[in-house]
C-alpha positions in Angstrom: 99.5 63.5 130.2 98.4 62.4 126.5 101.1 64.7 124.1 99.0 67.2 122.3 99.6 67.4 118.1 99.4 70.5 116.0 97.1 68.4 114.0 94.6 67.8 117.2 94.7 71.6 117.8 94.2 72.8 113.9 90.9 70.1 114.1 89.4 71.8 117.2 90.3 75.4 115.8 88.3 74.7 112.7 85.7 73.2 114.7 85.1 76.5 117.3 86.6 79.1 115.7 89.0 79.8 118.6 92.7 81.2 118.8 95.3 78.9 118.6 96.3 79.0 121.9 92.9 78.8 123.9 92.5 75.6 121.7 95.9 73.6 122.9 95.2 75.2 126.4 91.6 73.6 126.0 93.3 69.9 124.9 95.6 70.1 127.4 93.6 70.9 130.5 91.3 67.5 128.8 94.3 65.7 128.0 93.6 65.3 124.5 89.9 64.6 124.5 88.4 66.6 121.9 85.1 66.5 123.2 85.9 67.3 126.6 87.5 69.8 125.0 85.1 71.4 123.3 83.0 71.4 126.6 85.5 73.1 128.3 85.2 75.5 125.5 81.8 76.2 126.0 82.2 76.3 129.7 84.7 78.4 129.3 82.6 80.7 127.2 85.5 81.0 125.0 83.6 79.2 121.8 80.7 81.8 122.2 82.9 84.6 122.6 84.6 84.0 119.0 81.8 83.2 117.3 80.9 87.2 117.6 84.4 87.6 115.8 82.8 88.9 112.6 80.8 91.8 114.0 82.4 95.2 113.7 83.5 96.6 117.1 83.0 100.7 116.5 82.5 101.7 119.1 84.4 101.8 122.6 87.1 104.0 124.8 89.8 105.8 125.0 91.9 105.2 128.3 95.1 106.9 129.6 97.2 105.6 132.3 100.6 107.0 134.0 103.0 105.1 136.1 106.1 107.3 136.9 108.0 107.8 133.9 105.7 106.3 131.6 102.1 106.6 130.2 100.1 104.2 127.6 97.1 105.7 125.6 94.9 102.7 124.4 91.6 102.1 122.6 89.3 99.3 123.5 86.2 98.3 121.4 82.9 97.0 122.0 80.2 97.1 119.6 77.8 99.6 120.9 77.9 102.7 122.6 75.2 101.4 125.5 78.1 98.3 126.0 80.3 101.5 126.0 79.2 103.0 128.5 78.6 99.5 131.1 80.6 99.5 134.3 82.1 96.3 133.3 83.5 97.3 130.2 84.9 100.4 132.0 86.5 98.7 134.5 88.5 96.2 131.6 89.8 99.3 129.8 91.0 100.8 132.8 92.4 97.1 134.5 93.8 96.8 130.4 95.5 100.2 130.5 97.3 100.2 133.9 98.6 96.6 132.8 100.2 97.8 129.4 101.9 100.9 131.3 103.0 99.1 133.7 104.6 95.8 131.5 105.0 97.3 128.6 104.0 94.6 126.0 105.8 94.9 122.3 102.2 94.8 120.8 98.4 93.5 121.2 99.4 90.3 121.0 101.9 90.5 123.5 99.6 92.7 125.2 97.0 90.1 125.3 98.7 87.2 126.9 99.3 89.7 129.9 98.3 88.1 133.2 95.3 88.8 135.2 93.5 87.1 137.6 91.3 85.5 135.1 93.9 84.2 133.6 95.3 86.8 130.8 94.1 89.8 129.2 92.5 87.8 126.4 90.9 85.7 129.3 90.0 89.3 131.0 88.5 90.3 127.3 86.2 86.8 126.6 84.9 86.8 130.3 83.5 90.7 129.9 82.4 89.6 126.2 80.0 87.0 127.9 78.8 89.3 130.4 77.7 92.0 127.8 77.1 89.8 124.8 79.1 92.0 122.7 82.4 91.7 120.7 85.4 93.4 122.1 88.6 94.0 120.9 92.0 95.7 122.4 92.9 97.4 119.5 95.9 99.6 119.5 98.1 101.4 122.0 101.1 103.6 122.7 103.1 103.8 125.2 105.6 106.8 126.0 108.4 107.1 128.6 109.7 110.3 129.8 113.0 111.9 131.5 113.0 114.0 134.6 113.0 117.3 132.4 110.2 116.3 130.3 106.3 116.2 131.0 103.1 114.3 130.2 100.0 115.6 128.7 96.9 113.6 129.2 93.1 114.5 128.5 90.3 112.9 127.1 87.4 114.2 125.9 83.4 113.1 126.0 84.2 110.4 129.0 86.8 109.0 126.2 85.7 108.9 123.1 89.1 111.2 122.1 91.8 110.7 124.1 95.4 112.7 123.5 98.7 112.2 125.2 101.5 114.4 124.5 105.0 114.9 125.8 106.9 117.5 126.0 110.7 118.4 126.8 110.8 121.4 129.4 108.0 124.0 130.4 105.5 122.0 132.8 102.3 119.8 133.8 100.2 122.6 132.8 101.7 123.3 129.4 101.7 120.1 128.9 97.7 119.5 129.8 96.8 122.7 127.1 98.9 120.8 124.3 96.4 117.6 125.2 93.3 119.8 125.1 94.3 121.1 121.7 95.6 117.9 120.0 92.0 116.3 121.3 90.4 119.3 119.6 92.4 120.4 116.6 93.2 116.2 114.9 97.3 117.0 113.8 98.2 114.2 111.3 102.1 114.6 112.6 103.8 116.4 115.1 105.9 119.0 112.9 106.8 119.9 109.1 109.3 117.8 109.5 107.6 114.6 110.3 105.1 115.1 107.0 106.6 112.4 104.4 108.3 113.9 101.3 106.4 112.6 98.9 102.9 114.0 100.6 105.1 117.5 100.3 105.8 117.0 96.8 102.3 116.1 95.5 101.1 119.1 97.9 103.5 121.0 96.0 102.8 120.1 92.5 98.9 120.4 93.3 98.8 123.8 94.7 101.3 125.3 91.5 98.5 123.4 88.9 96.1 125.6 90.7 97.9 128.7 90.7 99.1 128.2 86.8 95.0 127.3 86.2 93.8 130.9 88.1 95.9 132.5 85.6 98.9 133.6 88.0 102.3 134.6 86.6 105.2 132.2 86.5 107.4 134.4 88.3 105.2 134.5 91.3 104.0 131.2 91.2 106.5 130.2 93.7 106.0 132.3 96.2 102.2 131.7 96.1 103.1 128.0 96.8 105.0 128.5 99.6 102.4 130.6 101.7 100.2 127.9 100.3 102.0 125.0 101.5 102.3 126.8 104.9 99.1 127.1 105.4 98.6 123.6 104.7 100.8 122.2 107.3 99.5 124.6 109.6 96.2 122.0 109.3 98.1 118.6 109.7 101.0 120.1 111.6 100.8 120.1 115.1 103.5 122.4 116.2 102.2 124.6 113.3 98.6 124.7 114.0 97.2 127.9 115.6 96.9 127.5 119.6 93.2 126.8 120.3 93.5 128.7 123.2 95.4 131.9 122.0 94.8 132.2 118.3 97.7 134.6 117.7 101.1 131.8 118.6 101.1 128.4 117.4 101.1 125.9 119.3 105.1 125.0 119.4 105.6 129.2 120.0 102.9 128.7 123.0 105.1 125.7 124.1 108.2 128.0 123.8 107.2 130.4 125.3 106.7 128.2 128.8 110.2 127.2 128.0 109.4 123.9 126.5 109.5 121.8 123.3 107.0 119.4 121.7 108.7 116.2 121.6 105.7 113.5 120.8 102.1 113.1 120.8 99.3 110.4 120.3 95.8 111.3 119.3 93.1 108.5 119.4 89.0 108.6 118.2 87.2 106.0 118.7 86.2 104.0 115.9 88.3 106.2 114.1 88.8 104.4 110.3 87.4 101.1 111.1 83.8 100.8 108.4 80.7 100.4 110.6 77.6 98.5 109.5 74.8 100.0 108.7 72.1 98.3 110.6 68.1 98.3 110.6 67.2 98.7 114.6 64.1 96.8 113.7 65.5 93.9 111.6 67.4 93.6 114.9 65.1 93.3 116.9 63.6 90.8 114.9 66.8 88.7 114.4 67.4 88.8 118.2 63.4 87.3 118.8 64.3 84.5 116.5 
């Protein structure tokens, strides 16, 4: 077997735009022979996968999977909802999130060279690409493990286009499910007061007393105006301080409390959420894909 050179694989990586790693795989499986490579690649469908790499991938699902003590909350991207929505795409999320709960990778790219039996998740990823014709991306998970006191919280919302996981330490299943339901609902920035970073505080703090000096307020008061100010700001990014969507009158940690529990994590995912979509015309589209 002909000894393959970072050299040979940098060439046919500037050539097709692949990873690194499909590329040596590529050489190696020809033993050496970059053209043979590159048909592989093309066989493969790997070289027409990557060339969608610079389309934005918006759009997607949510997917939550439990294995005994643990549970993984991921968000896989395609770019249109229609691709979305395609039993094929479905069934990669799903196959996607029951092998990250279960292996618990580091990160996507550990995540990614998880075996299947196409090969690897990556593998899994270009084969569904070339069925739909669309780019798709694995693009961020969390996974959470539990004790035998503590509970899960798992819902997602509009087939999973939000999907929330939350744990909690004490009260049950059920508590635990209502927490989910919220966090989808409600979008907490952090879990508690005490999770918001000091220096978001502190220019909170200095904002809100700029608007109470400018309305006129007394110094001596000031204070105090800031602090019921600043609580009902974290009672918007808070999650433990948000009011419970289902009973308006207890936040959500006193609801948890009063089931005999305590909010110990959560993970709240939208799809697409912060990635810039292109704006597209439907029918320059149309008339780029008759071309």
């Amino acid at each position: 077997m002909a000894k393959i050179t970072a050299a040979q694989v940098k060439q046919l990586r500037d050539k097709t735009s692949v990873g690194m790693m499909d590329a040596k795989k590529a050489l190696v499986a020809s033993d050496g022979d970059e053209q043979k490579a590159l048909d592989y690649l093309r066989e493969k469908g790997i070289a027409k996968a990557q060339k969608k790499s610079d389309r934005v991938a918006a759009a997607g699902l949510t997917r939550i999977a439990v294995d005994g003590d643990s549970a993984a909350i991921v968000e896989v991207n395609a770019e249109t909802d229609f691709v979305a929505g395609n039993d094929d795409f479905i069934q990669l999320v799903e196959l996607i999130a029951d092998k990250i709960v279960k292996e618990k990778p580091a990160d996507v790219e550990a995540a990614l060279q998880l075996k299947t039996d196409k090969g690897t998740v990556s593998d899994t990823i270009i084969n569904t690409t070339q069925i739909t014709g669309e780019k798709i991306t694995l693009r961020r998970f969390q996974i959470f493990n539990k004790s035998e006191n503590e509970h899960f919280g798992a819902y997602l919302h509009n087939g999973g286009l939000i999907g929330a996981l939350v744990l909690i330490d004490g009260a049950d299943d059920e508590t635990a499910k209502h927490v989910a339901m919220h966090t989808a609902a409600a979008h907490p920035e952090y879990l508690d007061r005490n999770s918001v970073p000091q220096d978001r505080l502190e220019h909170e703090k200095e904002v809100l007393k700029k608007e109470a000096l400018n309305e006129g307020k007394p110094e001596n008061i000031v204070e105090k105006m800031v602090e019921g100010r600043l609580n009902k700001f974290l009672s918007g990014i808070s999650l433990a301080d948000q009011d419970f969507v289902m009973d308006s009158d207890q936040t959500v940690s006193q609801y948890v409390a009063s089931k005999g529990g305590k909010l110990k994590d959560y993970a709240r995912y939208e799809v697409g959420e912060g990635i810039e979509k292109q704006e597209t015309n439907f029918a320059d589209e149309v008339k780029e894909q008759m071309k």
